[in-house]
VONUDO-654826 format. One record per residue: y, z, x of N, C-alpha, C in turn; residue number from 0; residue in three letters. Coordinates in steps of 0.1 Angstrom, whole numbers, plus 5000, padded with zeros to 4 digits. Each point is the difference from the previous one (the first is absolute). Last residue first. Layout:
N
{torlum {Y, Z, X}, {Y, Z, X}, {Y, Z, X}, NUM, 'ALA'}
...
This chain:
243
{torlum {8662, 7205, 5028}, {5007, 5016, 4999}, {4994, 5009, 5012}, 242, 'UNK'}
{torlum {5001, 4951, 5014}, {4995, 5008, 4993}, {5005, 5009, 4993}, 241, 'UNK'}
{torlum {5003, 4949, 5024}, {5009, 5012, 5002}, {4994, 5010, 4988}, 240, 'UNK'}
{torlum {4982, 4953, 5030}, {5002, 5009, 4988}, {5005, 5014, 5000}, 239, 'UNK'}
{torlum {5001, 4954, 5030}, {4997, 5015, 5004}, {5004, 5007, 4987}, 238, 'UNK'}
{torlum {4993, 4945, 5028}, {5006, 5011, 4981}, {4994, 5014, 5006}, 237, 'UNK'}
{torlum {5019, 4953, 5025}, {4988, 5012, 5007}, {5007, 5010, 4985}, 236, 'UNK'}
{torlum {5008, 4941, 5024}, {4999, 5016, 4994}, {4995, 5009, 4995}, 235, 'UNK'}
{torlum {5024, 4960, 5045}, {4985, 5008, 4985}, {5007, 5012, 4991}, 234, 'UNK'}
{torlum {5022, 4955, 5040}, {4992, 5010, 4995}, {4992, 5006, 4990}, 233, 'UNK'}
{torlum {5023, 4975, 5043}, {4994, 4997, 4993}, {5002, 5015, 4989}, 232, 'UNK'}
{torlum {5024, 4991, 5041}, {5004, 4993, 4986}, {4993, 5001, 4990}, 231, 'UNK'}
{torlum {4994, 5022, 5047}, {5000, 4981, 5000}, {5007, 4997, 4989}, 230, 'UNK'}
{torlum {4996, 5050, 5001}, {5005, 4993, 5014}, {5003, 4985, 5001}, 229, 'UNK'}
{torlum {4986, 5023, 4949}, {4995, 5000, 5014}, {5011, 4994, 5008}, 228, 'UNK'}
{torlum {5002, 5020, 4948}, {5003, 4989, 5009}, {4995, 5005, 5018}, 227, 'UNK'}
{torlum {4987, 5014, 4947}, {5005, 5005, 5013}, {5000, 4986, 5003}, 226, 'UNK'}
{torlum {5001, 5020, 4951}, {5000, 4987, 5013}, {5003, 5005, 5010}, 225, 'UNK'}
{torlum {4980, 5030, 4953}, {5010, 5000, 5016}, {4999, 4984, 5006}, 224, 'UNK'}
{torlum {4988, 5027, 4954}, {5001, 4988, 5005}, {5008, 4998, 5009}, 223, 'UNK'}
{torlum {4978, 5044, 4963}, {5014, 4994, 5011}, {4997, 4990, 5007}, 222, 'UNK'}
{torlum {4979, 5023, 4954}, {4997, 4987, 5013}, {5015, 4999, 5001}, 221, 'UNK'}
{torlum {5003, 5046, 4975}, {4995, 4989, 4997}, {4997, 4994, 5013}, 220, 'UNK'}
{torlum {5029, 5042, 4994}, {4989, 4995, 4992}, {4994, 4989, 4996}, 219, 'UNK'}
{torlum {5045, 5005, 5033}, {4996, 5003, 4986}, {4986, 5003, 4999}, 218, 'UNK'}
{torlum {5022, 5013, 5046}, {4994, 4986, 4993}, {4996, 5005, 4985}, 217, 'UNK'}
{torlum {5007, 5035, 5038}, {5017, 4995, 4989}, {4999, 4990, 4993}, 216, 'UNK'}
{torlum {4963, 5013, 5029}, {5001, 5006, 4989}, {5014, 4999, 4995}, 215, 'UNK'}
{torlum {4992, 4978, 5037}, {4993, 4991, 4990}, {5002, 5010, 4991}, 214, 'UNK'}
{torlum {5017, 5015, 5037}, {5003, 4987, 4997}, {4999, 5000, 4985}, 213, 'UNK'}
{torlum {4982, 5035, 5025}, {5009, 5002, 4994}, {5009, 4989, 4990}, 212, 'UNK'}
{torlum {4961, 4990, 5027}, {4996, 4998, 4993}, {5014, 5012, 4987}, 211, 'UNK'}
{torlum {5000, 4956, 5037}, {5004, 5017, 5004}, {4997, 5003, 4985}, 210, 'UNK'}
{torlum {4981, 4958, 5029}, {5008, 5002, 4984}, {4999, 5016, 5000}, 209, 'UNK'}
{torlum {4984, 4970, 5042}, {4998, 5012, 4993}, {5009, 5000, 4994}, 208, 'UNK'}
{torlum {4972, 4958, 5027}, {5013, 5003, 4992}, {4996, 5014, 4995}, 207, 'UNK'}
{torlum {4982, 4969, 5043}, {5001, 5008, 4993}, {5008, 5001, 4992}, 206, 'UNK'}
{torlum {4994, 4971, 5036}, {4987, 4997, 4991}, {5000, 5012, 4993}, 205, 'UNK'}
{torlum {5035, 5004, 5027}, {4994, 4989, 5006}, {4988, 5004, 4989}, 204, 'UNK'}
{torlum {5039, 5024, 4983}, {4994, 5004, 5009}, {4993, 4988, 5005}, 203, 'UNK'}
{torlum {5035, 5025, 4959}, {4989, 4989, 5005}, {5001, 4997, 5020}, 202, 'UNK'}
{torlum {5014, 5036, 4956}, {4992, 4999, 5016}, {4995, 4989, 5000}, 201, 'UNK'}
{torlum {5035, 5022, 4959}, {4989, 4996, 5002}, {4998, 4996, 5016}, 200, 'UNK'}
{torlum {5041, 5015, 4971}, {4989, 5006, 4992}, {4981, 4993, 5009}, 199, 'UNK'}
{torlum {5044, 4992, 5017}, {4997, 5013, 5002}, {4990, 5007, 4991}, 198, 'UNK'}
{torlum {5020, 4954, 4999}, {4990, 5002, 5015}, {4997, 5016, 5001}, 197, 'UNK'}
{torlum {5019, 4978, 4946}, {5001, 5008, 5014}, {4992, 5001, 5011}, 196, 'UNK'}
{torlum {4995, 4960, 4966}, {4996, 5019, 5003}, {5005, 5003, 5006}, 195, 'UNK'}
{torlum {5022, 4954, 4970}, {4990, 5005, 5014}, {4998, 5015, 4998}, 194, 'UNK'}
{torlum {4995, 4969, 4955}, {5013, 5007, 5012}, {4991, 5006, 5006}, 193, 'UNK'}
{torlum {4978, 4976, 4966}, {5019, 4994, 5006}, {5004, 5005, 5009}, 192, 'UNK'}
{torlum {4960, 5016, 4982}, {5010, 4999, 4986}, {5009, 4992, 5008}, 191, 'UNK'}
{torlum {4982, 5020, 5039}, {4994, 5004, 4989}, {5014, 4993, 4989}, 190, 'UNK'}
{torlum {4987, 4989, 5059}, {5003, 5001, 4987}, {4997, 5004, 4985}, 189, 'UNK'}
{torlum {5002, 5003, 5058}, {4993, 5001, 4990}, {5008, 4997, 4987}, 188, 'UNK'}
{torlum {4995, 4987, 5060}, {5011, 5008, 4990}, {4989, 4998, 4987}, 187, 'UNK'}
{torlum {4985, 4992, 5046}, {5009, 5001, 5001}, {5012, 5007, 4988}, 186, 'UNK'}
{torlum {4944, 4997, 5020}, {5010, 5002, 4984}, {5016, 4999, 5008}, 185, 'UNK'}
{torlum {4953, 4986, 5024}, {5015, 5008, 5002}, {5008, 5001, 4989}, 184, 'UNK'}
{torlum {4944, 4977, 5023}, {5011, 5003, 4992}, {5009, 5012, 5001}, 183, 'UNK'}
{torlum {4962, 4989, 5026}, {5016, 4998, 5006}, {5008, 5001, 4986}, 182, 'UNK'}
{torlum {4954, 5006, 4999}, {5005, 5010, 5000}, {5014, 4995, 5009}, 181, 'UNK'}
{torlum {4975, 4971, 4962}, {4997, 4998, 5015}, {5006, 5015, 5001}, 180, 'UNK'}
{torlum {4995, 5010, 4969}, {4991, 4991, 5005}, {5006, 4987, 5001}, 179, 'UNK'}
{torlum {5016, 5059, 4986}, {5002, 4983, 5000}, {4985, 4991, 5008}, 178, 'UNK'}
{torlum {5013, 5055, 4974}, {5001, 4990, 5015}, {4997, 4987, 4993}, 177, 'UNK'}
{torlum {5022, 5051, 4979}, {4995, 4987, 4998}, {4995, 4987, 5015}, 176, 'UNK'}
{torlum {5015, 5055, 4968}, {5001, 4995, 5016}, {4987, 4985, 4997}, 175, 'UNK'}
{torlum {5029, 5041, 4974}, {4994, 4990, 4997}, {4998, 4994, 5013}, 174, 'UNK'}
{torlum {5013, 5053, 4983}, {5009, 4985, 5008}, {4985, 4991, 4998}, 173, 'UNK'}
{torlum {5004, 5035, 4962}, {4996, 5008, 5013}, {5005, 4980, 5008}, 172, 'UNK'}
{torlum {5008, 5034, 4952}, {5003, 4985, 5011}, {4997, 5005, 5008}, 171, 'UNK'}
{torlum {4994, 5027, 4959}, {4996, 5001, 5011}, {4997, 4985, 5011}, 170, 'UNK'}
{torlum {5017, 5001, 4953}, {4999, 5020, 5005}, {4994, 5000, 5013}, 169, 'UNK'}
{torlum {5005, 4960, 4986}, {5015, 5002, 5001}, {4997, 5017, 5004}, 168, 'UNK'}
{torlum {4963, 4963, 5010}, {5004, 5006, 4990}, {5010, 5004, 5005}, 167, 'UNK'}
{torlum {4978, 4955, 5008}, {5007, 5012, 5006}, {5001, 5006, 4987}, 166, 'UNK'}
{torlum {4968, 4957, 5023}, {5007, 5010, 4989}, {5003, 5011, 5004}, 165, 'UNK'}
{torlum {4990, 4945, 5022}, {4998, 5011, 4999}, {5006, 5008, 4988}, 164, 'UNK'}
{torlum {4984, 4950, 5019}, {5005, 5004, 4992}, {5000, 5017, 5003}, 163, 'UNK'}
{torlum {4984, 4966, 5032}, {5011, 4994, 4995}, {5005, 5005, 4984}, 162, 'UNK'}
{torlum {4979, 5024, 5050}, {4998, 4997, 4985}, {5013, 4991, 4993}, 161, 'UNK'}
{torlum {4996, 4983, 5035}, {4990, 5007, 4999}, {5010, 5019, 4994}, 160, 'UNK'}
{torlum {5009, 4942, 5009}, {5006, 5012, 4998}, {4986, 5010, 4996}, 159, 'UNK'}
{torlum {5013, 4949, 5024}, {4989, 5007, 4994}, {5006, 5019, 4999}, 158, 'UNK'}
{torlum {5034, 4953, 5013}, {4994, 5018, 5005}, {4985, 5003, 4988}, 157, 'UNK'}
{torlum {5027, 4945, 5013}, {5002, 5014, 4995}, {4990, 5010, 5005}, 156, 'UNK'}
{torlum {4985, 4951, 5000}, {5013, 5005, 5002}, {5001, 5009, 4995}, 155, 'UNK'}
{torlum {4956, 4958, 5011}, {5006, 5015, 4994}, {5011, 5007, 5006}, 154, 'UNK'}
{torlum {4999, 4949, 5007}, {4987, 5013, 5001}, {5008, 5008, 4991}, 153, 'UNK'}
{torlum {5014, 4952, 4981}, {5003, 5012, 5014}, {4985, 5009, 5000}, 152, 'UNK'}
{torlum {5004, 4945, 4986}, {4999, 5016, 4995}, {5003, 5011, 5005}, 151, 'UNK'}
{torlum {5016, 4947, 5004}, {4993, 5016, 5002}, {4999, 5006, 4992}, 150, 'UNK'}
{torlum {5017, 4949, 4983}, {4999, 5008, 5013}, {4991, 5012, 5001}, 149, 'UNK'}
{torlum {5005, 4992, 4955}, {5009, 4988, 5008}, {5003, 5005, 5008}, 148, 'UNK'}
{torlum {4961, 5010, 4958}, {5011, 5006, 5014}, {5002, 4989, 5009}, 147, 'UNK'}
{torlum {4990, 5004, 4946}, {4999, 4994, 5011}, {5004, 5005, 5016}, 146, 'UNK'}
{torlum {4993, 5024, 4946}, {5010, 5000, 5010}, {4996, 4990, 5010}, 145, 'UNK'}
{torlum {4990, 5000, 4944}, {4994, 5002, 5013}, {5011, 4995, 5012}, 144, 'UNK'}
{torlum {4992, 5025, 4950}, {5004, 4992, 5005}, {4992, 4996, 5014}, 143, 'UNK'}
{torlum {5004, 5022, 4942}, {4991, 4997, 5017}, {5008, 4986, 5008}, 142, 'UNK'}
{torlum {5004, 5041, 4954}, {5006, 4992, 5008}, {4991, 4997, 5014}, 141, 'UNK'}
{torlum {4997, 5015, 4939}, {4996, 5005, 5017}, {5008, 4985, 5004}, 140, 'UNK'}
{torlum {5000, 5033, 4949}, {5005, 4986, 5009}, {4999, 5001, 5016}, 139, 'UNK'}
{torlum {4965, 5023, 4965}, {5016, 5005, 5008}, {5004, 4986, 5003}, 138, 'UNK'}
{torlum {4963, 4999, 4956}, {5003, 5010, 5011}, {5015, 4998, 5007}, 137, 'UNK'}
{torlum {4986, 4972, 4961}, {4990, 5013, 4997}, {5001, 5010, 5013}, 136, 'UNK'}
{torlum {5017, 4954, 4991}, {5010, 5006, 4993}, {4989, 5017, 5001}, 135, 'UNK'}
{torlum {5013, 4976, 5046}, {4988, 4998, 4990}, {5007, 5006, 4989}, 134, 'UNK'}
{torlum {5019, 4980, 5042}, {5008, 5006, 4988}, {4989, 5002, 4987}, 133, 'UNK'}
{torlum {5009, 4991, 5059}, {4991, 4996, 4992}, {5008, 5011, 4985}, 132, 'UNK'}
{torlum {5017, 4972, 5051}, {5000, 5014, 4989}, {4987, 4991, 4993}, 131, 'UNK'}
{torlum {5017, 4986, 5049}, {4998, 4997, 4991}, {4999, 5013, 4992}, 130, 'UNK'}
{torlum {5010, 4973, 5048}, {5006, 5011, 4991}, {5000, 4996, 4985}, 129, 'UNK'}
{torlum {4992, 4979, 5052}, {4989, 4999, 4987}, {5014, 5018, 4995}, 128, 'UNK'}
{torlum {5002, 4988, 5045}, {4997, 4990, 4996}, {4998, 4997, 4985}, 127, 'UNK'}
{torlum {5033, 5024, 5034}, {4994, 5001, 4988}, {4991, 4986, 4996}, 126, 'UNK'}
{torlum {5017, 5015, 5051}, {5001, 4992, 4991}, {4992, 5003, 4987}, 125, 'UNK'}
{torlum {5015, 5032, 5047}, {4985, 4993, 4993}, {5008, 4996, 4983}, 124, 'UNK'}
{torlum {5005, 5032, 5055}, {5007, 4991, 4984}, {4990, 4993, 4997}, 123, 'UNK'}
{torlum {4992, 5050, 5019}, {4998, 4988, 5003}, {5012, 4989, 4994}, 122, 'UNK'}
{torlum {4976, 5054, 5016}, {5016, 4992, 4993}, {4993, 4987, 5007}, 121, 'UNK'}
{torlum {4972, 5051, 4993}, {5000, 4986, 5009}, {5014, 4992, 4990}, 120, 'UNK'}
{torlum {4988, 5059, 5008}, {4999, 4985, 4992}, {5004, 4987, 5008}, 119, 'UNK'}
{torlum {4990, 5067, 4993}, {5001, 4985, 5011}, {5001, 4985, 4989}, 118, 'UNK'}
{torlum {4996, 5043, 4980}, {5010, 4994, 5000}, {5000, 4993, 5013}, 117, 'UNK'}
{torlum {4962, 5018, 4979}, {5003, 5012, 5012}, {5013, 4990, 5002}, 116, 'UNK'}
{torlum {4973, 4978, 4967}, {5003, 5007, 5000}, {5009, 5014, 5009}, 115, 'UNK'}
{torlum {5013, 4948, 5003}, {4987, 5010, 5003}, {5000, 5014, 4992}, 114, 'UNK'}
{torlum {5031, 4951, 4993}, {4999, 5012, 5005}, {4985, 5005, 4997}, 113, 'UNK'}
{torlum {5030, 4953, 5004}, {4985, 5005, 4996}, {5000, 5016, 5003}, 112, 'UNK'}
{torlum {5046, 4965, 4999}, {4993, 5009, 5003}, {4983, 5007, 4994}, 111, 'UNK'}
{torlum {5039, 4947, 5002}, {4990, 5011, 4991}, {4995, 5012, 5011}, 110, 'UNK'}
{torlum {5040, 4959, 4991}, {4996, 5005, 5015}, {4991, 5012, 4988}, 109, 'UNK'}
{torlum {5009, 4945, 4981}, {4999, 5015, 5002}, {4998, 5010, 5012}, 108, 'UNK'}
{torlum {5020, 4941, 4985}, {4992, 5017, 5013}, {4997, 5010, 4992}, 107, 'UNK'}
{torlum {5020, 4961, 4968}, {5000, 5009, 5012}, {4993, 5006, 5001}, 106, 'UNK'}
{torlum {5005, 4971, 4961}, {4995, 4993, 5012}, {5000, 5008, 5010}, 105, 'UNK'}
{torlum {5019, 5015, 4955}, {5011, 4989, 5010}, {4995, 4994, 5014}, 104, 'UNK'}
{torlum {4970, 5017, 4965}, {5013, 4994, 4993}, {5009, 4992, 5010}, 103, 'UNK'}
{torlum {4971, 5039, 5014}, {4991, 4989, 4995}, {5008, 4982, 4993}, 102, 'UNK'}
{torlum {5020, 5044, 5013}, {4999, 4993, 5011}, {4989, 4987, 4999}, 101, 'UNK'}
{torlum {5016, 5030, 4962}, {5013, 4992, 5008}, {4994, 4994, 5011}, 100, 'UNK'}
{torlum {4970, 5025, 4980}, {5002, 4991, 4994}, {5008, 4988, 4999}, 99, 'UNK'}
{torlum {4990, 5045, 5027}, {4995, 4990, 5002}, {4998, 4984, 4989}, 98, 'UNK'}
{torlum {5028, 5036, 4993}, {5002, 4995, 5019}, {4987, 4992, 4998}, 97, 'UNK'}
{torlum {4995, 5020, 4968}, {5016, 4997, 4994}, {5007, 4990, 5014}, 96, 'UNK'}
{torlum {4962, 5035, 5003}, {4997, 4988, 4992}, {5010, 4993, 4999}, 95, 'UNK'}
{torlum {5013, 5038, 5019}, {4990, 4990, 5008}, {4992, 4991, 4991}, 94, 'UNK'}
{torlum {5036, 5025, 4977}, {5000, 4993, 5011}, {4991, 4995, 5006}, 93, 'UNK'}
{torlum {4994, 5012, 4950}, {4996, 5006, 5014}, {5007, 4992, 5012}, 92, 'UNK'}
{torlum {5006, 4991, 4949}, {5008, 5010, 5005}, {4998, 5007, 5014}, 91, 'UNK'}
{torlum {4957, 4982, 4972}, {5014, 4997, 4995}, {5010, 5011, 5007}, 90, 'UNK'}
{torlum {4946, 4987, 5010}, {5013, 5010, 4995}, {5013, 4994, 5000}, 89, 'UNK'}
{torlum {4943, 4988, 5002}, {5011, 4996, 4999}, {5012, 5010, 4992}, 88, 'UNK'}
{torlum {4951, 5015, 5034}, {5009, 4997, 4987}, {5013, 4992, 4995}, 87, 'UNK'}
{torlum {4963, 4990, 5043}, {5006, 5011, 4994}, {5005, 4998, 4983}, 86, 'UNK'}
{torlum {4982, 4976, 5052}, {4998, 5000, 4983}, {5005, 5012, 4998}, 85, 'UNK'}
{torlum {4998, 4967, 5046}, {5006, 5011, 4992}, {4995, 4999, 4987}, 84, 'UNK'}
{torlum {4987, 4981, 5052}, {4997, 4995, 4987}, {5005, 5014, 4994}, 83, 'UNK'}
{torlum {5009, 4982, 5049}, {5002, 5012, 4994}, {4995, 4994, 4979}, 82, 'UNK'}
{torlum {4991, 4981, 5056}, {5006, 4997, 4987}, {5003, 5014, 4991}, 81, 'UNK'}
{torlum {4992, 4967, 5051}, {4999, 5011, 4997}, {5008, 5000, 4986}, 80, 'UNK'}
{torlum {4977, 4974, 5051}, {5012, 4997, 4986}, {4994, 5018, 4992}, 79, 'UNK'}
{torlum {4992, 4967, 5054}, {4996, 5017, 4989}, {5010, 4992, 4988}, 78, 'UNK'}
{torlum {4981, 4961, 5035}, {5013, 5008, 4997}, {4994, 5010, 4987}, 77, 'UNK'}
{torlum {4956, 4993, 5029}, {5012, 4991, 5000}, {5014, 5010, 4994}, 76, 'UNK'}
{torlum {4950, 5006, 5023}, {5007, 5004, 4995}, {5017, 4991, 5002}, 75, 'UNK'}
{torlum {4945, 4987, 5009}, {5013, 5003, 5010}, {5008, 5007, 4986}, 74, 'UNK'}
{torlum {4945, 4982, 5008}, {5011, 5003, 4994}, {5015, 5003, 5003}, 73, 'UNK'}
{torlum {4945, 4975, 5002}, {5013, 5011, 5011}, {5013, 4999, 4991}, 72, 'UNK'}
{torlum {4942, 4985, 4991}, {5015, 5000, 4995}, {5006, 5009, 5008}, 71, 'UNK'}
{torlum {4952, 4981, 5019}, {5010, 5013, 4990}, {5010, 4995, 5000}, 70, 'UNK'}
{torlum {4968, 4978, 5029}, {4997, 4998, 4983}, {5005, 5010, 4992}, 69, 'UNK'}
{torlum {5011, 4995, 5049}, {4987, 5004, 4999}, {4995, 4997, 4980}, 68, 'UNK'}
{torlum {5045, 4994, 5023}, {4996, 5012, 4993}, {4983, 5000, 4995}, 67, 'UNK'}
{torlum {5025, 4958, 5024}, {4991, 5016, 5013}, {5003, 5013, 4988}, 66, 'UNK'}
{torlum {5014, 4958, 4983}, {4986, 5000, 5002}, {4997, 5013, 5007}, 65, 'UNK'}
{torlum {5036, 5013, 4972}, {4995, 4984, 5008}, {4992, 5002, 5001}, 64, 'UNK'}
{torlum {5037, 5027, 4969}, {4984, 4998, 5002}, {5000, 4987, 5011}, 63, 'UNK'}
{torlum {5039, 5026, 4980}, {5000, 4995, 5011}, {4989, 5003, 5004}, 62, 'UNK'}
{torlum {5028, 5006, 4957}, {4989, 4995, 5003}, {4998, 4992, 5016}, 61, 'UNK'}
{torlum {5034, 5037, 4968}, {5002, 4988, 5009}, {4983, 5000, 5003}, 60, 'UNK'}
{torlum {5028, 5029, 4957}, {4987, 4994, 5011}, {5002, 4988, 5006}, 59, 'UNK'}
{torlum {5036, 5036, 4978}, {4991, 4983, 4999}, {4991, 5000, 5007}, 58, 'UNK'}
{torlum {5019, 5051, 4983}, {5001, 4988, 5008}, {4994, 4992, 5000}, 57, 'UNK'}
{torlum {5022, 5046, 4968}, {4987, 4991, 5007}, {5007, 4989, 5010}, 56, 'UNK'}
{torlum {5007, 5044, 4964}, {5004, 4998, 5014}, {4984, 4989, 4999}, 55, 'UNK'}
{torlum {5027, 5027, 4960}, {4994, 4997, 5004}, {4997, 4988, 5010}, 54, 'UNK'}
{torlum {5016, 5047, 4964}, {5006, 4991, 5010}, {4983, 4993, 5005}, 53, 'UNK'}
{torlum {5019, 5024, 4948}, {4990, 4994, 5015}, {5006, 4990, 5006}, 52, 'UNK'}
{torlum {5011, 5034, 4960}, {5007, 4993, 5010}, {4991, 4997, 5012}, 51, 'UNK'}
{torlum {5003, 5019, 4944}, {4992, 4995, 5013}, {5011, 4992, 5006}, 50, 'UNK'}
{torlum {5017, 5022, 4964}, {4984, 5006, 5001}, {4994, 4995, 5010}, 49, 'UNK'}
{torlum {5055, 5012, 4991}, {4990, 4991, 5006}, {4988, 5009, 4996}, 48, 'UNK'}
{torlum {5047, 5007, 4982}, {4988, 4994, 4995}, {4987, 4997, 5004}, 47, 'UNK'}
{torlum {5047, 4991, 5025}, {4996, 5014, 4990}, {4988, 4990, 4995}, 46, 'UNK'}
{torlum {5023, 4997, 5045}, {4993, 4991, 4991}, {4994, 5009, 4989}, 45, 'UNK'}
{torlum {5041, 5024, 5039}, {4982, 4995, 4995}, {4999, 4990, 4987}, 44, 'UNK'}
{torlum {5032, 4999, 5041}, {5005, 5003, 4986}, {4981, 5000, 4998}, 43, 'UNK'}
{torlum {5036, 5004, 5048}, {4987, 4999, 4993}, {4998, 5007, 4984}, 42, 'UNK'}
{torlum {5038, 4984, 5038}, {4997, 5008, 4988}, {4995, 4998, 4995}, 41, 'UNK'}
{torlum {5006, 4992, 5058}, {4995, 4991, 4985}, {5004, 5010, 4990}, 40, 'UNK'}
{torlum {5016, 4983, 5045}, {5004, 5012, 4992}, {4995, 5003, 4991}, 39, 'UNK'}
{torlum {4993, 4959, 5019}, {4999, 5008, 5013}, {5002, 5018, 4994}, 38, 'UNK'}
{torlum {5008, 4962, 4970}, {4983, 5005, 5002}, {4999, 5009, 5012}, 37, 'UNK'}
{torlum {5042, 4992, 4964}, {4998, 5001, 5015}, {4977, 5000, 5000}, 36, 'UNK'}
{torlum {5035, 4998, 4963}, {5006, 4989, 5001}, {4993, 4997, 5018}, 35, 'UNK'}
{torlum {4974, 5021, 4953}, {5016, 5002, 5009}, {4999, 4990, 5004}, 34, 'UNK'}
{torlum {4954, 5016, 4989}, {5009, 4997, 4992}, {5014, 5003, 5011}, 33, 'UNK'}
{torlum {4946, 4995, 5001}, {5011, 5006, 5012}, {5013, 4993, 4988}, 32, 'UNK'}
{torlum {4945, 5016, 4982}, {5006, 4990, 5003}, {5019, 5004, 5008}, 31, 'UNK'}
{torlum {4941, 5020, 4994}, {5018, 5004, 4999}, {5008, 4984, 5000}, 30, 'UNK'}
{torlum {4947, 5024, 4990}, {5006, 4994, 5001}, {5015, 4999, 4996}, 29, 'UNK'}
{torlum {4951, 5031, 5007}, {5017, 5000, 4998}, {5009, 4992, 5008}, 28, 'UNK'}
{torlum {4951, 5030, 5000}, {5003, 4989, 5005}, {5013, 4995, 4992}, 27, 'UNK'}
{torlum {4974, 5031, 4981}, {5006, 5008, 5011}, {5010, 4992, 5007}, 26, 'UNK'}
{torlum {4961, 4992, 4971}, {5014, 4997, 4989}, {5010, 5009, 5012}, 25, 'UNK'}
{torlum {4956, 4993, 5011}, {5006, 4986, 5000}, {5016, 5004, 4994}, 24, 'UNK'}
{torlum {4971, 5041, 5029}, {5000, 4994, 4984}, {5012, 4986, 4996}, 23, 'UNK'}
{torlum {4969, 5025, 5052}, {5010, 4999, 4990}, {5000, 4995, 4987}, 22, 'UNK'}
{torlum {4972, 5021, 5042}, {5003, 4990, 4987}, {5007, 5007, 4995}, 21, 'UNK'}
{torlum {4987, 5024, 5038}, {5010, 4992, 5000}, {5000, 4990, 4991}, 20, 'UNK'}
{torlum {4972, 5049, 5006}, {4998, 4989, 4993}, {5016, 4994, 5002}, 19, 'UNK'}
{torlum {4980, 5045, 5013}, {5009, 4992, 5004}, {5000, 4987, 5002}, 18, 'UNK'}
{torlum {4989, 5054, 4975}, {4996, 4980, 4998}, {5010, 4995, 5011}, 17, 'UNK'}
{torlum {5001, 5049, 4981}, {5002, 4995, 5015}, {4997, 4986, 5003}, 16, 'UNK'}
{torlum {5032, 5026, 4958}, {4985, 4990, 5002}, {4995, 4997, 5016}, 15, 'UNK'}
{torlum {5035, 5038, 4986}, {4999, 4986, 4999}, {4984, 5000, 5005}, 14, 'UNK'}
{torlum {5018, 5042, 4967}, {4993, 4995, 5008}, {5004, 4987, 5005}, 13, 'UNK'}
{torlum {5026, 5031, 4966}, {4988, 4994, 5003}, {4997, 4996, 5015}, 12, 'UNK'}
{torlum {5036, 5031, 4964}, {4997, 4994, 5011}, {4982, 4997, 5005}, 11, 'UNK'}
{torlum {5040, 5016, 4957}, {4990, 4996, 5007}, {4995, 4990, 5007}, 10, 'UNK'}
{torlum {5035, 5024, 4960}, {5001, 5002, 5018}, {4985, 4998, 5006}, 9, 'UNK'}
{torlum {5026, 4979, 4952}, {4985, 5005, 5007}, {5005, 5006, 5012}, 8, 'UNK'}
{torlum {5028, 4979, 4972}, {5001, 5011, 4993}, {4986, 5005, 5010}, 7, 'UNK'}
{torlum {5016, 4955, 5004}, {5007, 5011, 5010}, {4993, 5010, 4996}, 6, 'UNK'}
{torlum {4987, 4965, 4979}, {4991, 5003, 5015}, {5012, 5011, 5006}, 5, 'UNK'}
{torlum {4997, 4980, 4946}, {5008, 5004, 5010}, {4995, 5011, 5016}, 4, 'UNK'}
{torlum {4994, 4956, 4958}, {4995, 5009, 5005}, {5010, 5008, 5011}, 3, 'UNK'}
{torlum {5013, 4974, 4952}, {4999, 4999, 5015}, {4992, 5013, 5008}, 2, 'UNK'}
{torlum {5007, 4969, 4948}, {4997, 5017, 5007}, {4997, 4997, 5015}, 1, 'UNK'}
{torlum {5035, 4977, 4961}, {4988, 4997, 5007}, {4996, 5012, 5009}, 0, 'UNK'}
């Protein structure tokens, strides 16, 4: 098969000055908490996903009398909240696989909604509905729908700005990255499984710098760092490695 090959070019462009904040749906990334801890969670993505909409509402309480002048008054009652999934049906995907066991054995799920900029909201939430489709003329699809049982959290974790960068190896130059909220604190990093060395990298109160002697020892390819933050939470952050 004929692969293009973007190394063989040495060229550099321009960024775009646009400072347009939409985002793209397929960015959004549904996780499910697998193991034995939620306080700990090991978050498994839902392979396959083509849509994951979440969705927030509340009962209307009707508290019209006579002294509303001849207008309906309204009150805001108990919030609820849902997560509707569809995607591909895959064989062999843990997060599907989890969620078929939990559909099966009547359990909780604890679910993550991630943001593009890796901020995300955690909730639990009862399977309601888990269904496939098996047309003989297209893909086998999967839809389900997540209930939420209790809260929803606010938003959690660090907004990473740039949340992807590129390095060339003929000329690594350090990588420097801020956070949102700015109290974030990388405490430790991980690549493949195994921790970084503290010496290959600067983290700092709402700062991280990846030492760019570092990174050119990094194979050729999307490196996938987890950082782990101060509180527990955390993200991750691709930095393509170049010739």
């Amino acid at each position: 098969m004929f692969q293009f090959d973007l190394q063989r070019f040495a060229v550099t462009l321009p960024d775009s000055p646009t400072t347009s904040t939409a985002t793209m749906g397929k960015d959004y990334l549904l996780f499910i908490c697998m193991g034995s801890s939620y306080t700990t969670p090991t978050w498994t993505l839902i392979g396959g996903q083509r849509g994951a909409s979440m969705s927030r509402s509340t009962d209307e309480i009707d508290v019209s009398s006579k002294t509303t002048d001849g207008w309906k008054a309204t009150l805001a009652g108990m919030k609820s909240w849902s997560v509707d999934l569809d995607g591909l049906m895959l064989l062999n995907d843990d997060g599907v696989d989890a969620l078929e066991y939990a559909f099966l054995q009547g359990k909780l799920v604890f679910i993550k909604i991630q943001y593009p900029n890796k901020r995300y909201r955690t909730g639990w939430a009862a399977i309601t509905d888990l269904s496939f489709e098996t047309p003989h003329d297209g893909e086998a699809s999967l839809t389900g729908t997540l209930s939420g049982n209790g809260v929803l959290s606010d938003l959690k974790g660090y907004a990473i700005s740039p949340i992807t960068a590129t390095v060339s190896v003929a000329s690594a130059a350090n990588k420097t990255f801020t956070f949102t909220p700015s109290t974030g604190l990388v405490s430790s990093i991980t690549l493949a499984g195994e921790t970084v060395d503290t010496a290959n990298y600067t983290a700092a109160t709402g700062t991280l710098t990846i030492n760019g002697t570092y990174l050119a020892t990094l194979a050729i390819t999307d490196q996938i760092f987890t950082l782990t933050f101060s509180d527990a939470s955390t993200a991750t952050l691709t930095i393509t490695i170049t010739a």
